[in-house]
C-alpha positions as CSV (number, residue, x, y, z in Angstrom):
1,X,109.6,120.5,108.9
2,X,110.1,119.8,104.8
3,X,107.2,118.5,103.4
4,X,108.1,114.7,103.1
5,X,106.8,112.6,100.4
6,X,104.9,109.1,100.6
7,X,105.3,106.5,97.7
8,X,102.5,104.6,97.4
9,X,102.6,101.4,95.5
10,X,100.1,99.5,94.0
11,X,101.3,95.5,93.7
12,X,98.1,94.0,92.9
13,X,97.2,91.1,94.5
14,X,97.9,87.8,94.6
15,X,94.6,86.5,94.4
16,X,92.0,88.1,92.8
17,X,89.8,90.5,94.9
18,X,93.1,91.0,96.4
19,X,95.0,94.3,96.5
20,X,98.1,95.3,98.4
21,X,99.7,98.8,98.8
22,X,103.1,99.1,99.5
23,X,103.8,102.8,101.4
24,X,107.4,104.4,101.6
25,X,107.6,107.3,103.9
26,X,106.0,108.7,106.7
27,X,101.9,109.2,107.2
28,X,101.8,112.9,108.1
29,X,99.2,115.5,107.8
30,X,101.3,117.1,104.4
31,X,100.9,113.9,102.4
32,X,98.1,112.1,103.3
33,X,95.7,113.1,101.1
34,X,96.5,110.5,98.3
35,X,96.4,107.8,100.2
36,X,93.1,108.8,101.1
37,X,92.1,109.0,97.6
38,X,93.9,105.8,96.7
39,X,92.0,103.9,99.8
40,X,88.9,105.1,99.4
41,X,88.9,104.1,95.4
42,X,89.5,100.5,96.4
43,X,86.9,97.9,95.8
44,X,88.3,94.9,96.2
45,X,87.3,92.5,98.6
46,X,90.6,92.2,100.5
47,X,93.4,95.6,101.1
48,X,96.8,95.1,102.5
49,X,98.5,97.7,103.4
50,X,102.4,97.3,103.5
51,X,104.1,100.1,105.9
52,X,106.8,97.9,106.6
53,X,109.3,101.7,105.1
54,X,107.0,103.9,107.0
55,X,109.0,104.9,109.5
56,X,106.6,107.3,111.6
57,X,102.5,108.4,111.2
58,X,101.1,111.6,112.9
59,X,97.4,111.9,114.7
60,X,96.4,112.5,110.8
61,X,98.2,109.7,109.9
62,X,95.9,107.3,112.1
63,X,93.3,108.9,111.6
64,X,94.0,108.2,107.8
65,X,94.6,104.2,108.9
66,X,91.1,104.4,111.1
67,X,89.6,106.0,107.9
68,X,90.8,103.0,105.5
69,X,89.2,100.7,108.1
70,X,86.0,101.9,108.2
71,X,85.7,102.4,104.5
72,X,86.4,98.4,104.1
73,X,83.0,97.3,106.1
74,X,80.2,95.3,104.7
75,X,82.2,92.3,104.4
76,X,85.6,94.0,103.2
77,X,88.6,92.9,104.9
78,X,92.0,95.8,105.8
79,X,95.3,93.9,106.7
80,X,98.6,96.0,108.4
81,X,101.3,94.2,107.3
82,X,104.8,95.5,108.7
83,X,103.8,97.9,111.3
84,X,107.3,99.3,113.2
85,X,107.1,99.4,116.9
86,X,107.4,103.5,116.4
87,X,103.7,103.5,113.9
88,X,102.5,100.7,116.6
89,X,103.4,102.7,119.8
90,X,101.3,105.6,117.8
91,X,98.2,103.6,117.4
92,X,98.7,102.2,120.8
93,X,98.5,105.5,122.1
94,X,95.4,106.8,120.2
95,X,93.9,103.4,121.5
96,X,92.7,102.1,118.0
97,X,95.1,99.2,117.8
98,X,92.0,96.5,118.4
99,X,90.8,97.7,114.9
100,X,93.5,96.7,112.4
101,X,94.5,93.0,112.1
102,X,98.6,93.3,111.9
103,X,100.9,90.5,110.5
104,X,104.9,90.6,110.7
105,X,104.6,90.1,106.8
106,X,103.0,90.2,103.3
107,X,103.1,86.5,103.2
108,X,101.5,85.7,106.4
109,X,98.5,88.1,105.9
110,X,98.3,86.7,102.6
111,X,98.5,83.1,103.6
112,X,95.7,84.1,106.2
113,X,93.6,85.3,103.8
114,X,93.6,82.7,100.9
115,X,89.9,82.5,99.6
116,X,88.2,79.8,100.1
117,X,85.4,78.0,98.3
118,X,84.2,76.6,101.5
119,X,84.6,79.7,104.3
120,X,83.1,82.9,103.9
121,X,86.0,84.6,106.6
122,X,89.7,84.2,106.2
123,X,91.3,82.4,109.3
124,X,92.6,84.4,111.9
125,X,89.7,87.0,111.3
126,X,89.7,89.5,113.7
127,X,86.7,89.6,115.9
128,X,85.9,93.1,115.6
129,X,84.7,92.1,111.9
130,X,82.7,90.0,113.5
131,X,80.9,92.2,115.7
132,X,80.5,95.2,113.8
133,X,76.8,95.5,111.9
134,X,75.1,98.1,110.4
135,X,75.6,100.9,113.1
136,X,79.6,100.2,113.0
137,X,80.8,103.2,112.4
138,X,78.7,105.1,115.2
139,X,80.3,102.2,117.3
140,X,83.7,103.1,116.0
141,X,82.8,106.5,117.3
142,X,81.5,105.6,120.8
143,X,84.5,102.9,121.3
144,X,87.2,106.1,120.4
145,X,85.6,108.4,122.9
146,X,85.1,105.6,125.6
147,X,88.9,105.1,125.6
148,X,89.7,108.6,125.5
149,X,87.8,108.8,128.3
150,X,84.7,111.0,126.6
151,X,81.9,110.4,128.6
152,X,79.9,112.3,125.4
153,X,78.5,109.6,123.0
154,X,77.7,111.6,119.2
155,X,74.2,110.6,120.3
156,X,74.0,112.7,123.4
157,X,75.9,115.8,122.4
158,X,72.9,118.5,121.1
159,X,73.5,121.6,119.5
């Protein structure tokens, strides 16, 4: 397979603490690694990510998207904006779907998201925010093997 490149984007935001990155191109293993970069750089409050022209993601691919989500904890919010039924059936399949919050388009996850003076969460918040504390990314760990079917929590396996 040609190594096949992904455009990343950066559009700002529309409000400030606000970012959204628009990808072109598939989420594969051979490109991957600036996204990465580019994800794990962010600081603002808020990241969309637009893969409305991605037309496929590999296992490294999601486990890229599973990586942006749980570097946006302590309060940080990640938005899917644009997901095709192909990337969808993908993350559907490597059962971590109930992570992301997905919206059809940019303007509806950013209508959801409007800051306000009065609410500390955007409307529509998902409810795995909600529930995740300090231990969230051992529970990110013990939710993927429970519905892979590992009986093994990272806590129980000894060397």
């Amino acid at each position: 397979m040609p190594n096949q490149l992904l455009h990343i984007e950066d559009l700002g935001g529309p409000h400030q603490g606000h970012r959204v990155l628009c990808l072109r191109g598939p989420l594969i293993i051979s490109n991957l690694f600036q996204f990465q970069s580019t994800v794990r750089a962010n600081t603002t409050s808020f990241l969309i990510l637009d893969l409305t022209q991605v037309p496929y993601v590999d296992s490294a691919g999601v486990g890229a998207l599973v990586g942006a989500y749980v570097t946006h904890d302590n309060g940080r919010r990640l938005a899917l904006v644009g997901v095709t039924e192909r990337v969808r059936n993908t993350m559907h399949v490597a059962h971590v779907e109930q992570f992301f919050q997905f919206y059809e388009t940019l303007k509806a996850a950013q209508e959801a998201h409007k800051p306000s003076p009065d609410l500390s969460k955007g409307p529509g918040e998902s409810s795995a925010r909600e529930e995740d504390g300090p231990g969230r990314k051992s529970s990110l760990i013990g939710t993927l093997a429970e519905s892979w079917g590992d009986t093994h929590s990272p806590q129980q396996v000894t060397s």
